[in-house]
N, CA, C and O of each residue as an XYZ file, in Angstrom:
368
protein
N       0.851     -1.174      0.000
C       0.000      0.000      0.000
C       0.898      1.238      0.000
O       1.922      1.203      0.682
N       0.640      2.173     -0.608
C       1.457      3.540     -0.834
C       1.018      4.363      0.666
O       0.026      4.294      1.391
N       1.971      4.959      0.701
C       2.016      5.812      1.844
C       0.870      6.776      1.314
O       0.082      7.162      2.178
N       0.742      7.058      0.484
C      -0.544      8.464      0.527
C      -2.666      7.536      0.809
O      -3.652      8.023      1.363
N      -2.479      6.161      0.113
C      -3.337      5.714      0.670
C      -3.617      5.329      2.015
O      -4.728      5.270      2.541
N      -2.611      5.098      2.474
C      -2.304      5.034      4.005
C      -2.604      5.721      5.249
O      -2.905      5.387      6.395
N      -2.270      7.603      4.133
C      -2.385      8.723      4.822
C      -4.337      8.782      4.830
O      -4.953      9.227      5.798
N      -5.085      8.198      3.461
C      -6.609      8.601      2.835
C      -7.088      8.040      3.973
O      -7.895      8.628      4.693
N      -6.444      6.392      4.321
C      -7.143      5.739      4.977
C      -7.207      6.145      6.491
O      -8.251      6.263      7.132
N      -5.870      6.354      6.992
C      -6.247      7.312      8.283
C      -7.202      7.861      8.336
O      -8.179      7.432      8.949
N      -7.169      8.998      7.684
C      -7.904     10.388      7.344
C      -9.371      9.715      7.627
O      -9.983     10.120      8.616
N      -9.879      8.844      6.916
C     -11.029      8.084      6.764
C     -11.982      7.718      8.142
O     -13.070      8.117      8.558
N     -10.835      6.612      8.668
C     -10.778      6.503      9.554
C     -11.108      7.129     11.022
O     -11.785      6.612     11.910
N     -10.397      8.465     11.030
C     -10.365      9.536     11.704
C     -11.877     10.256     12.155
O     -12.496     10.339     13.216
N     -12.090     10.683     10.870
C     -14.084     10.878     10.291
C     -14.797     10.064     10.792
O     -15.730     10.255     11.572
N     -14.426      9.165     10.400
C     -15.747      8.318     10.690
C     -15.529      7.900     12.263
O     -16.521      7.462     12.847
N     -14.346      8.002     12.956
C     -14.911      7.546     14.455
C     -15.426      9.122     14.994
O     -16.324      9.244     15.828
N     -14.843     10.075     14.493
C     -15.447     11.036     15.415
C     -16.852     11.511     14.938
O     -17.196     12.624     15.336
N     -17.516     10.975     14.318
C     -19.134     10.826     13.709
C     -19.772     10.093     14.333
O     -20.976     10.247     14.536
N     -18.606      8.494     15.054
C     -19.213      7.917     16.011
C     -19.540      7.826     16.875
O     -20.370      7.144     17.475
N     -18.288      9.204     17.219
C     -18.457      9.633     19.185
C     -20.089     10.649     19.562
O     -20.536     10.921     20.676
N     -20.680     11.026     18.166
C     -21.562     11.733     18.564
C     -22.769     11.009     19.341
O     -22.887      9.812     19.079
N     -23.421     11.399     19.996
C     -24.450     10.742     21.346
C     -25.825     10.433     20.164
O     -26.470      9.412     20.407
N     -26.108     10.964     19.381
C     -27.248     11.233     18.483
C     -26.725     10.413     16.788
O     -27.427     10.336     15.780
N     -25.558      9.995     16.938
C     -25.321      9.850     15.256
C     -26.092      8.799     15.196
O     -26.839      8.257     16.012
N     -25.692      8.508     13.689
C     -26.057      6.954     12.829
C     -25.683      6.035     13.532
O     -24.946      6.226     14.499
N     -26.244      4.535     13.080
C     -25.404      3.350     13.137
C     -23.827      3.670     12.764
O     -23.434      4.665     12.155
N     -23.075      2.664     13.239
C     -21.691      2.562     12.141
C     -22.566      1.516     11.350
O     -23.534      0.760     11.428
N     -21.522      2.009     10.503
C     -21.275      0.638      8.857
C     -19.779      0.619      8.336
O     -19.143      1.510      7.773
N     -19.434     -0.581      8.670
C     -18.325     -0.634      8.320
C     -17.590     -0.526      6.490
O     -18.387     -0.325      5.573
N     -16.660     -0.623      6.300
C     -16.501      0.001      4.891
C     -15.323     -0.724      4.812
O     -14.480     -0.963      5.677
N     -15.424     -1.198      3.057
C     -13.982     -1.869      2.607
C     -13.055     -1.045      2.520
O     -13.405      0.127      2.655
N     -11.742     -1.278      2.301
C     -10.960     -0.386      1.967
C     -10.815      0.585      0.785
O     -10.485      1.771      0.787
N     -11.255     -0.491     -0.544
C     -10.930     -0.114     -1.873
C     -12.349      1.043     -1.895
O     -12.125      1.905     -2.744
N     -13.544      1.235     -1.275
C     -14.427      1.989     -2.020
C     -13.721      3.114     -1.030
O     -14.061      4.163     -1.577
N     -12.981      3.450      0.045
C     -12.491      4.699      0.656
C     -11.224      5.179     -0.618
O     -11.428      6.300     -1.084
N     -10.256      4.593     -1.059
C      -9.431      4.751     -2.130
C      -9.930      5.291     -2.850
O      -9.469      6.346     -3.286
N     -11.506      4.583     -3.411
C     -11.671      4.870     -4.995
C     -11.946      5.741     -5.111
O     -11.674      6.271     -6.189
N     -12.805      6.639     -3.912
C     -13.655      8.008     -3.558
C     -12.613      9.229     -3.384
O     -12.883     10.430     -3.383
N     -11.290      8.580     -3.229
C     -10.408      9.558     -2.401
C      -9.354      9.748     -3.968
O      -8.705     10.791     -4.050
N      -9.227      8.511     -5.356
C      -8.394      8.230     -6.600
C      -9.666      9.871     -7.125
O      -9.360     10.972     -7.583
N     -10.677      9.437     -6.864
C     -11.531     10.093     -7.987
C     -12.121     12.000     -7.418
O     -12.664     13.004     -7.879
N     -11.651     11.581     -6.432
C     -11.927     13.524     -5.596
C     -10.505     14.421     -6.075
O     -10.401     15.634     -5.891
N      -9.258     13.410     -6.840
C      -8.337     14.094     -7.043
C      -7.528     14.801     -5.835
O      -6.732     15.607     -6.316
N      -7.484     14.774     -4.768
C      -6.611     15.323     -3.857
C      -7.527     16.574     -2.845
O      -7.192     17.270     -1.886
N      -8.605     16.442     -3.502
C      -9.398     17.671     -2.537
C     -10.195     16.899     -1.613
O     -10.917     15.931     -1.851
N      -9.880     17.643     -0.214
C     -10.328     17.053      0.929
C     -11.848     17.068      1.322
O     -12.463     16.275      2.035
N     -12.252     18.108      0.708
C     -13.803     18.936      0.521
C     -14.896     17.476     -0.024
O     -15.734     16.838      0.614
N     -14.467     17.365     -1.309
C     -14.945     16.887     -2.205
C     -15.155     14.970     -1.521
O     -16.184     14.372     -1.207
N     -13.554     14.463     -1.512
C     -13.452     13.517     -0.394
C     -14.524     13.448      0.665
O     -15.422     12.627      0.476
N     -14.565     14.356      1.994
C     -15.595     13.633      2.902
C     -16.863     14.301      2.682
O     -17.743     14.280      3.542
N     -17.046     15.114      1.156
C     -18.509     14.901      1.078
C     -18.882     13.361     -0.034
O     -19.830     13.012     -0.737
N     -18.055     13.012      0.190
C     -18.086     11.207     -0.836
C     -17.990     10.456     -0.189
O     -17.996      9.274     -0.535
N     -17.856     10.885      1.083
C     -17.796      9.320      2.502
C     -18.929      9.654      2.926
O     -19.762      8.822      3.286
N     -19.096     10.738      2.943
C     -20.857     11.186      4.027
C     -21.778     10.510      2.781
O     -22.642      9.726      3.173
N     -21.686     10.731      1.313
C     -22.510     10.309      0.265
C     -23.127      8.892      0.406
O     -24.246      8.429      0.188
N     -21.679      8.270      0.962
C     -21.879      6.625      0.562
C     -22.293      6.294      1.947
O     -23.253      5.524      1.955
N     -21.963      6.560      2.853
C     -22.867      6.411      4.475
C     -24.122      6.243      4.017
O     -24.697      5.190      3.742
N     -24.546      7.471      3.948
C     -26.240      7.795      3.665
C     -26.541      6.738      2.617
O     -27.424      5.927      2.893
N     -25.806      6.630      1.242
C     -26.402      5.317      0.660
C     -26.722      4.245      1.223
O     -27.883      3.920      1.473
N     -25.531      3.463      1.525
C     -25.678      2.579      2.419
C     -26.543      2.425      3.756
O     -26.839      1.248      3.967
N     -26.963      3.222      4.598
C     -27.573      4.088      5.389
C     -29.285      3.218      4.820
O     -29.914      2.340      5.409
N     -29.570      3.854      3.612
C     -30.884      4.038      3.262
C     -30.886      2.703      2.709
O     -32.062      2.359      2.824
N     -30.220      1.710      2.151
C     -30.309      0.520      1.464
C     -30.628     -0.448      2.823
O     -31.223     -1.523      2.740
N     -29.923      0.361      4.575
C     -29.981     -1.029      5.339
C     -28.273     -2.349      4.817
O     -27.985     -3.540      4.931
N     -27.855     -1.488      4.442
C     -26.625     -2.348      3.916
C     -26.002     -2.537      5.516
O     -26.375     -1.862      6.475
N     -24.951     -3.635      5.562
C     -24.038     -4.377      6.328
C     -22.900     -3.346      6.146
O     -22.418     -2.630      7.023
N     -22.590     -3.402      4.950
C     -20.755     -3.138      5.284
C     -21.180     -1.541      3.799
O     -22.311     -1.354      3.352
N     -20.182     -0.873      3.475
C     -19.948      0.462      2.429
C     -19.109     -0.372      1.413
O     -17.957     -0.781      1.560
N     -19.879     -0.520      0.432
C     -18.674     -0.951     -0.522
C     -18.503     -0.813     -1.970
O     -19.396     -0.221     -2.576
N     -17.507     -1.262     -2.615
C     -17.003     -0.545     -3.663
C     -18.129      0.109     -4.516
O     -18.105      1.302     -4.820
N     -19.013     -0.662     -4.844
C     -20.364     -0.503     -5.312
C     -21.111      0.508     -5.109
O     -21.737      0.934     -6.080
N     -21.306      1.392     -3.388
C     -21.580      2.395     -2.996
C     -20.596      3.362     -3.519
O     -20.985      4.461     -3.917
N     -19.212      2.996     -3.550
C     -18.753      4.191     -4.257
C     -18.756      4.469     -5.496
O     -18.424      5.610     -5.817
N     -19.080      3.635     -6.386
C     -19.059      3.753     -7.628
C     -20.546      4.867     -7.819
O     -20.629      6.034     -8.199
N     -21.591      3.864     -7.357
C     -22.776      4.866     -7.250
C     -22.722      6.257     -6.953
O     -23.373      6.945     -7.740
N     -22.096      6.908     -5.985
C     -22.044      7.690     -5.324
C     -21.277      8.634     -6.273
O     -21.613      9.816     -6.348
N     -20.385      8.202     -6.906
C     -19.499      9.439     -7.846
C     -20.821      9.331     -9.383
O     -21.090     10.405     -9.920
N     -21.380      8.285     -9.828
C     -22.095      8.560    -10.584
C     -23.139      9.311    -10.309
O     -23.254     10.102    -11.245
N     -24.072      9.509     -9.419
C     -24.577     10.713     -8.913
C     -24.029     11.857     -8.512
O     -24.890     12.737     -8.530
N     -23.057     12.227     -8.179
C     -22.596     13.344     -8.049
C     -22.776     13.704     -9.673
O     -23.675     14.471    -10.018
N     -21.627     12.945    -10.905
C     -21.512     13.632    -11.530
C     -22.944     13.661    -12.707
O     -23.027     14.340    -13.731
N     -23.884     12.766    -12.191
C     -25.155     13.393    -13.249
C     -25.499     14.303    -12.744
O     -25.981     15.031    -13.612
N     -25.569     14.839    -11.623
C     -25.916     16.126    -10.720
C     -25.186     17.270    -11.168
O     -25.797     18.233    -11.631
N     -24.227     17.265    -11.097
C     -22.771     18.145    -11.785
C     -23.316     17.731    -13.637
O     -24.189     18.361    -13.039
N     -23.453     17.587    -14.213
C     -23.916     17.478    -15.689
C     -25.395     18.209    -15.438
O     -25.506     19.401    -15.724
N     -26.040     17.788    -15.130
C     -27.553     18.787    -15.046
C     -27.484     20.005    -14.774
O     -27.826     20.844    -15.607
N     -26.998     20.364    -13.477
C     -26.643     21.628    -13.501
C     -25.808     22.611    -14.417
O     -26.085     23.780    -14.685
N     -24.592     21.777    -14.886
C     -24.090     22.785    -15.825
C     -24.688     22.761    -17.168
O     -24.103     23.404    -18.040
N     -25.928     22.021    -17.522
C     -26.498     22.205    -19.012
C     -27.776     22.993    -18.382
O     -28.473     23.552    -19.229
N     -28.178     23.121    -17.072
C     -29.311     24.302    -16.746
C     -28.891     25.694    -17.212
O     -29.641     26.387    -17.899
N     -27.326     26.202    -16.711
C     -26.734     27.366    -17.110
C     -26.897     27.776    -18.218
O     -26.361     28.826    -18.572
């Protein structure tokens, strides 16, 4: 594993327990590794963009009743963003 996925996966990591410490949050759902990568390969380096693509795939997963976050949720999750991001910029 490369040290900068290493660094995503911390980072990941990090988020999501202190989401857990809240008295009121969600369930956890646990999450593979590769759909935190793929969210973090495809946000390009912006941190913004990143944990609004972990909060994305929570809530997917979230609403499906899923077990675990996985690659699948992330794939979904960037394809909605970007039909969302395509609609809007052909509204302009």
């Amino acid at each position: 594993m490369l040290k900068e996925e290493s660094d995503v996966l911390r980072i990941a990591s990090h988020r999501i327990g202190k989401h857990r410490k809240r008295p009121l949050s969600q369930p956890f759902i646990p999450y593979e590794e590769e759909a935190i990568l793929y969210v973090w390969r495809n946000s390009l380096g912006n941190i913004g963009d990143f944990s609004h693509y972990l909060q994305s795939m929570y809530e997917l997963a979230l609403s499906e009743k899923s077990e675990k976050i996985t690659l699948k949720h992330a794939e979904r999750t960037l394809e909605q963003y970007r039909a969302a991001s395509s609609a809007s910029s052909s509204e302009s």
